[in-house]
N, C-alpha and C positions, 0 to 999 in steps of 0.2 A: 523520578521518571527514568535516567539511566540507569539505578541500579534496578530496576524491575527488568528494564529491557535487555540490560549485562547475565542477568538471572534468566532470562529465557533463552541465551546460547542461540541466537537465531532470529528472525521474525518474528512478530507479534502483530495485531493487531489491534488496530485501536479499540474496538468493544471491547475487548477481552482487558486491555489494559486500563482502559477505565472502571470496568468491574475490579478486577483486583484490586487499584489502588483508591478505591469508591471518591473515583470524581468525577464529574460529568464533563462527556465527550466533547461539548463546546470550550469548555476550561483548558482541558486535556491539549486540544489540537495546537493553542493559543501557546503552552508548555512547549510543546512537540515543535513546533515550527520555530520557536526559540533555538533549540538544541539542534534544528538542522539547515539553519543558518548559520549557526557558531561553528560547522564544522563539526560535529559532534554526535548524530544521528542522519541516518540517508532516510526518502521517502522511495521503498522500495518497488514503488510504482514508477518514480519519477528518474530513478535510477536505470529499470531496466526496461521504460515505456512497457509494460505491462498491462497487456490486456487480453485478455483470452478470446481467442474469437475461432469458433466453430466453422465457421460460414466462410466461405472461398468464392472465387469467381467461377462460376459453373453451378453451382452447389443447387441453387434454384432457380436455373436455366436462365430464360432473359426476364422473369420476375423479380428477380433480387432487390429488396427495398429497400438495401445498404443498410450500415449496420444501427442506424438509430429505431427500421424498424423489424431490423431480425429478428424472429424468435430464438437462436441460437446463438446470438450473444450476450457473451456471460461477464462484466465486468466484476472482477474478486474486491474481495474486503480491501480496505488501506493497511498497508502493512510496513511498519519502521523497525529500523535494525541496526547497532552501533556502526557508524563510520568508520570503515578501516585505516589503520593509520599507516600511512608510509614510515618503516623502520630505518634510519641512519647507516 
C-alpha cells in the first residue's frame, strides 16, 4: 500500500488504488487507516477538511436547503497521500 501510494508522487484515491492493487475497497480502507494512524499516510480530506461546495450564502436567495440538500454540492473521492515527514 505505501509503495503504490510512494509511486503515485501525490494523491490517489481509494478506487483507483484498490483496482491497481486488486483488493477490495472495504480491506483497503482497514490497510489505509492502519498506515494513517501510525503516522505514515494523511486522509487528505481530513487533512485539509476538503469539501468542495458550489453553493454560497445568496447563491439561492432565501431558498437555500443547506448543503445536505444542494444540488451543487459536490463532495470528491477519498483521497490519501504519504505523510510528510518533518526533517531534523
Amino acid at each position: 500500500v505505501l509503495q503504490e501510494i510512494e509511486a503515485a508522487q501525490g494523491s490517489i484515491n481509494l478506487n483507483e488504488l484498490s483496482r491497481k492493487l486488486s483488493v477490495e475497497r472495504s480491506a483497503l480502507e482497514g490497510m489505509i487507516q492502519y498506515w494513517v494512524r501510525k503516522g505514515q499516510l494523511k486522509d487528505d480530506a481530513q487533512e485539509n477538511d476538503v469539501i468542495s461546495r458550489v453553493c454560497h450564502a445568496g447563491a439561492c436567495g432565501r431558498s437555500c436547503p443547506g448543503p445536505q440538500g444542494c444540488p451543487f454540492v459536490m463532495t470528491m473521492p477519498r483521497t490519501f497521500s504519504l505523510a510528510r515527514r518533518e526533517k531534523d
